[in-house]
C-alpha positions as CSV (number, residue, x, y, z in Angstrom):
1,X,-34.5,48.8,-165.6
2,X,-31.8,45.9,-164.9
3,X,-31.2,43.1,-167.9
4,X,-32.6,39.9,-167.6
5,X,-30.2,37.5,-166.9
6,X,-30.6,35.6,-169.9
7,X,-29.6,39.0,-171.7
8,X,-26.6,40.0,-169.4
9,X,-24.8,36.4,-170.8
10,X,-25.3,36.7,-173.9
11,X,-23.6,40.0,-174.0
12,X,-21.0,38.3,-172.2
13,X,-20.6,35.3,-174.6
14,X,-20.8,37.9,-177.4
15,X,-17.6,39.9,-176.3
16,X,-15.8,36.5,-175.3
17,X,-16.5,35.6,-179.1
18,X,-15.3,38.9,-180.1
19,X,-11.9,39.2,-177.7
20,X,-10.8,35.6,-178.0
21,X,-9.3,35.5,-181.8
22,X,-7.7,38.7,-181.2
23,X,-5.8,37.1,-178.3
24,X,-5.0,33.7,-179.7
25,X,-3.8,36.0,-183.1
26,X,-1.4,37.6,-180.9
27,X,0.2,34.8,-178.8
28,X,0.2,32.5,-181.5
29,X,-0.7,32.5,-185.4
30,X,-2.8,29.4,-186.8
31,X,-1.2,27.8,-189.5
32,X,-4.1,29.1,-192.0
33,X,-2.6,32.7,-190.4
34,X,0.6,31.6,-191.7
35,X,0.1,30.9,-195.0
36,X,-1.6,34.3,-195.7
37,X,1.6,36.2,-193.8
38,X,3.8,33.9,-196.2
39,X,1.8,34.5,-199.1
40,X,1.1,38.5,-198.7
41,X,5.1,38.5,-198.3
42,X,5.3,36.3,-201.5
43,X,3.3,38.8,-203.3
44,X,5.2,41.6,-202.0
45,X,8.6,40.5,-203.1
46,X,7.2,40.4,-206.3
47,X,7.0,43.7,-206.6
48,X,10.7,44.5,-204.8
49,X,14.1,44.7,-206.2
50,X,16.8,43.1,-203.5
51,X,20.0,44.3,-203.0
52,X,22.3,42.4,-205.4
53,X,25.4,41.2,-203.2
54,X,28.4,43.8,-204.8
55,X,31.8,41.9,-204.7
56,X,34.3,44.4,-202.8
57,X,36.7,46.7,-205.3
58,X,40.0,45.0,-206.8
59,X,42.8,45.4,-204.3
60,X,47.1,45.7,-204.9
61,X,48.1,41.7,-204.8
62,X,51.5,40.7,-202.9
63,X,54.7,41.9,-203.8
64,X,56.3,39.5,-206.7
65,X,60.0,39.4,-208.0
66,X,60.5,39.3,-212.0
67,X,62.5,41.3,-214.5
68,X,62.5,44.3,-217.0
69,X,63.8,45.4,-220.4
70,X,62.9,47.9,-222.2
71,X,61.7,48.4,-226.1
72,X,61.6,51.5,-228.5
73,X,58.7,52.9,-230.7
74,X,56.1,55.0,-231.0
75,X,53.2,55.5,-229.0
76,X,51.5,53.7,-231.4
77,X,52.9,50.8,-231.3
78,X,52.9,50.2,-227.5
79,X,49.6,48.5,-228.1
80,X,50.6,45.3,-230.0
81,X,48.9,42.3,-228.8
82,X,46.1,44.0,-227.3
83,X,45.1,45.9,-230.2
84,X,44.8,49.2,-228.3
85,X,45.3,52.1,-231.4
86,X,46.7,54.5,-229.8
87,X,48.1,54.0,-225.9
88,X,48.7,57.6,-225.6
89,X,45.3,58.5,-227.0
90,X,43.5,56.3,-225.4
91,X,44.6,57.5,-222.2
92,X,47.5,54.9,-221.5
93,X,50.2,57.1,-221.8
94,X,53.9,55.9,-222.4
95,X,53.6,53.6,-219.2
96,X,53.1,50.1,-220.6
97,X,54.3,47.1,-221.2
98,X,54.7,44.0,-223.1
99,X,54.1,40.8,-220.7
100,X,55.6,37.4,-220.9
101,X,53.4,34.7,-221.7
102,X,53.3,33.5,-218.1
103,X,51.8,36.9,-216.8
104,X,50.2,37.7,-220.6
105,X,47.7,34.6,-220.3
106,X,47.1,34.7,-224.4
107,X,45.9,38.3,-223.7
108,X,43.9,38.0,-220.5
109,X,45.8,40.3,-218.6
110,X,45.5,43.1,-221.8
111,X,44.4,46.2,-219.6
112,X,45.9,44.9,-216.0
113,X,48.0,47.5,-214.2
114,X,50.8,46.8,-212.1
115,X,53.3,49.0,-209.8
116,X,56.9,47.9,-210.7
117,X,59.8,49.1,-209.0
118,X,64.0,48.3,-209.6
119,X,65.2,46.3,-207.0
120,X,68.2,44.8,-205.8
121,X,70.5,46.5,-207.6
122,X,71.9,49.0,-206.4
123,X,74.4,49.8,-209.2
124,X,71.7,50.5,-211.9
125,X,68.9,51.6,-210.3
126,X,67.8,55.4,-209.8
127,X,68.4,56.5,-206.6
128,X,64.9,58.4,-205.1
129,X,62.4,56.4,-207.8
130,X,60.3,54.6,-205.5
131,X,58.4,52.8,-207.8
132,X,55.9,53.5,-211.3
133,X,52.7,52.1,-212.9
134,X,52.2,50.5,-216.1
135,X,49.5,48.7,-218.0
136,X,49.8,45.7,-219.8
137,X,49.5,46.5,-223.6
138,X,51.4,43.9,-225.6
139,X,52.7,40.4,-225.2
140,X,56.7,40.0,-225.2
141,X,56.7,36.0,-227.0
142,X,59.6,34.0,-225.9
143,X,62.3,33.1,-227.6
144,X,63.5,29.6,-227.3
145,X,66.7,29.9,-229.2
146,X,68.1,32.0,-226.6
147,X,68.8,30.7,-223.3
148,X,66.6,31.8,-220.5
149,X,69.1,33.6,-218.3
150,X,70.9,35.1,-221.7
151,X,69.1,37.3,-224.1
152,X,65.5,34.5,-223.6
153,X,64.0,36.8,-221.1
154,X,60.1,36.1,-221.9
155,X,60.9,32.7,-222.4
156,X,58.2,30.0,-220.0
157,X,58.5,30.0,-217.1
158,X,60.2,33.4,-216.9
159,X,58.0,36.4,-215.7
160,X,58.7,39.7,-217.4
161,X,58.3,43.1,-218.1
162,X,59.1,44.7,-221.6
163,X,58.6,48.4,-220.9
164,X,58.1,51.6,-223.0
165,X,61.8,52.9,-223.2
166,X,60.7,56.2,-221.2
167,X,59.5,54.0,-218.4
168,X,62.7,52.1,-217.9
169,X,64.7,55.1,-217.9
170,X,62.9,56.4,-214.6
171,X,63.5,53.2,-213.0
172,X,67.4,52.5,-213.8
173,X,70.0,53.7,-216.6
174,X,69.9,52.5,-220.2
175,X,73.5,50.3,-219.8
176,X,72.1,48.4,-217.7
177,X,70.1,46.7,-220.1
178,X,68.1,44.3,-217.8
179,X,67.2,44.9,-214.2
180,X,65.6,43.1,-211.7
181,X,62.2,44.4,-210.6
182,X,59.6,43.6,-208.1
183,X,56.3,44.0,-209.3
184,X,52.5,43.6,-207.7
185,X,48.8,43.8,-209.9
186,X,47.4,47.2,-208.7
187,X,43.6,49.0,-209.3
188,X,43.6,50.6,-212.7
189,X,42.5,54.3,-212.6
190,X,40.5,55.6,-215.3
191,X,38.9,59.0,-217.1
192,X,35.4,58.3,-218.1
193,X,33.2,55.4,-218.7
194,X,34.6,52.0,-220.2
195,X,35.1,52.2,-224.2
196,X,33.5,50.4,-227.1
197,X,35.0,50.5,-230.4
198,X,33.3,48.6,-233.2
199,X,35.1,47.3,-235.9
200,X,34.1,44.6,-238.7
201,X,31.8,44.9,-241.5
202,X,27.4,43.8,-241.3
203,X,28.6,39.4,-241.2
204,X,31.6,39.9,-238.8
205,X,31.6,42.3,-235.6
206,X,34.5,43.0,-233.6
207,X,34.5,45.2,-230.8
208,X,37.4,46.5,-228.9
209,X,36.7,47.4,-225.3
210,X,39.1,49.2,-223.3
211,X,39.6,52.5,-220.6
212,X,38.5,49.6,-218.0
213,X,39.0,50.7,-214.4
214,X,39.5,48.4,-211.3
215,X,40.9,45.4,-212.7
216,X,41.4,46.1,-215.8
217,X,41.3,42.8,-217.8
218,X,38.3,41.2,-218.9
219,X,37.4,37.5,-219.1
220,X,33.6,38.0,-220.6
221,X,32.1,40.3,-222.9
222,X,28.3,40.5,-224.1
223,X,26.4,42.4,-225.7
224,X,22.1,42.7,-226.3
225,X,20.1,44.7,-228.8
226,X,17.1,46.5,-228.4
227,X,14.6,44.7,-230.6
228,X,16.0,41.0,-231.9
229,X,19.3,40.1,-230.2
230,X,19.0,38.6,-227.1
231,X,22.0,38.3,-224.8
232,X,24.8,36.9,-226.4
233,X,28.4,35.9,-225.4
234,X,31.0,37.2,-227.3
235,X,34.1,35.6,-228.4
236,X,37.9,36.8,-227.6
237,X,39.8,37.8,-230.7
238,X,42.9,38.7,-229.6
239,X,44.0,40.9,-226.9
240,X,41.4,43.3,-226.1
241,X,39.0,42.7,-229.1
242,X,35.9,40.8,-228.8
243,X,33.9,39.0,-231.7
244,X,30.6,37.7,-232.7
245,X,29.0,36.9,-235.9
246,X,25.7,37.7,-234.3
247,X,23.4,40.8,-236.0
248,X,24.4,43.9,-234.8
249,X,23.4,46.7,-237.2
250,X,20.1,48.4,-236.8
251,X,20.1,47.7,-232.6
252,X,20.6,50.0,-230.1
253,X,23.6,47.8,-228.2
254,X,24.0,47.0,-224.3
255,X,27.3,45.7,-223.6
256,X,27.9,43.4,-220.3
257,X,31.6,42.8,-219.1
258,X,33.3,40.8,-216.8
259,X,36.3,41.5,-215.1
260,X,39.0,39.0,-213.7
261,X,38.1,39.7,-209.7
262,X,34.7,38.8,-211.2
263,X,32.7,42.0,-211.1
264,X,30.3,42.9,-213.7
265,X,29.3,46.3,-215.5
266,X,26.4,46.8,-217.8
267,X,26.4,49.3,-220.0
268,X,22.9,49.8,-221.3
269,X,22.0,51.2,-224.8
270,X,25.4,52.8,-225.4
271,X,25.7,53.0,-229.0
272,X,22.2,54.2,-231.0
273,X,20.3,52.0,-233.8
274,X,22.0,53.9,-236.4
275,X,25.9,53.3,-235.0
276,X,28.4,53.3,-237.3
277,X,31.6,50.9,-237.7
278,X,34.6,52.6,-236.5
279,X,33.1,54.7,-234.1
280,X,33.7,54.8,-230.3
281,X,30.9,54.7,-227.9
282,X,31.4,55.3,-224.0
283,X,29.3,53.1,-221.6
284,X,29.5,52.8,-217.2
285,X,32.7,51.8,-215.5
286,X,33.5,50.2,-213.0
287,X,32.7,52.2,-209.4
């Protein structure tokens, strides 16, 4: 039995009606089809993390020229201006050095390693001692009484190394007494996670932070709790040591630093709510 006509265009009109948004939705979206696209995508991105932009690692700088003593004294007191306790302990070894205040930077630079070698001088330097690593672990002040070129070494705008006498001995022989050296900022390498060492008493907090790879120095410390203490900047102290007046006690603490290429590291919850002054507590290093 054949379909009226009447029939056979509705049935046509019907699939016209039907085929037409399908088409028009592929070759070109209508503004209202826009704004849902945009607004599912919007609701999305809600719910997704983005990849955080990672600066790139900390690279050796140029080669620079400067000069070097050397200093005697135990291992402990190869820390000095930076307040590390123990260099040799704290994984530092006998290779540091006191900075002058050009390269020191009022304790900036506390942690920075460098690559020093003894150059130029043929007469004092040890013949198949390429060249050694330090980090900066003290300040060497100036001393304006002296003349710069005689006995003033770490006198502005001189820069210069103080190092650990067991250091300079590698590089050149003791008679020599001062050599000059060419030096370049180099990655720090590093056992373990960065270091937290609390200090202070419950109205005064000072944490030292140290065992910092990559760069090595820090330019920003803060720290959170896990209940009442929001994010807050510490202060520098001196050297490596960080302060705030802020509540501490009774918070489990996260500690953000900032190095001087710029790169952060959180370490979350690294100390429990019932830490204790004194104590050491390990967090994440630089990668």
């Amino acid at each position: 039995m054949m379909a009226s006509p009447s029939k056979s265009m509705l049935a046509t009109l019907l699939l016209l009606a039907i085929a037409l948004p399908d088409c028009q939705a592929k070759s070109k979206p209508s503004l209202l089809g826009k704004q849902a696209i945009h607004h599912a995508i919007g609701r999305q991105a809600n719910h997704i993390e983005l990849p955080k932009r990672h600066k790139p690692k900390f690279r050796p700088g140029p080669w620079m020229k400067a000069h070097a003593t050397f200093y005697e004294g135990g291992s402990g007191t190869y820390g000095g201006a930076c307040n590390y306790k123990d260099v040799a302990g704290e994984g530092y070894g006998m290779n540091t050095a006191a900075l002058s205040s050009v390269l020191f930077k009022n304790g900036q630079t506390c942690g920075a390693c460098y690559e020093i070698k003894c150059a130029d001088s043929p007469q004092w330097c040890k013949i198949g001692q390429s060249s050694l690593f330090v980090t900066a672990t003290d300040h060497c002040p100036p001393n304006p009484s002296l003349p710069n070129d005689n006995g003033g070494w770490c006198n502005v705008p001189r820069e210069h190394f103080d190092v650990a006498k067991p250091v300079f001995s590698q590089l050149a022989e003791y008679k020599a007494g001062i050599i000059p050296i060419h030096y370049r900022r180099v990655p720090c390498k590093k056992q373990g996670g960065i270091r937290f060492t609390i200090l202070g008493n419950p109205w005064f907090y000072q944490v030292i932070v140290w065992n910092v790879e990559g760069a090595g120095d820090i330019v920003s410390v803060q720290v959170k709790g896990d209940d009442k203490l929001k994010w807050t900047q510490m202060e520098r102290d001196w050297g490596a040591t960080w302060k705030t007046n802020a509540i501490l006690l009774g918070e489990s603490l996260t500690f953000r630093v900032r190095a001087s290429d710029k790169r952060y590291s959180t370490s979350w919850h690294v100390t429990p709510k019932n830490w204790q002054f004194g104590q050491t507590y390990e967090g994440k290093n630089f990668n």
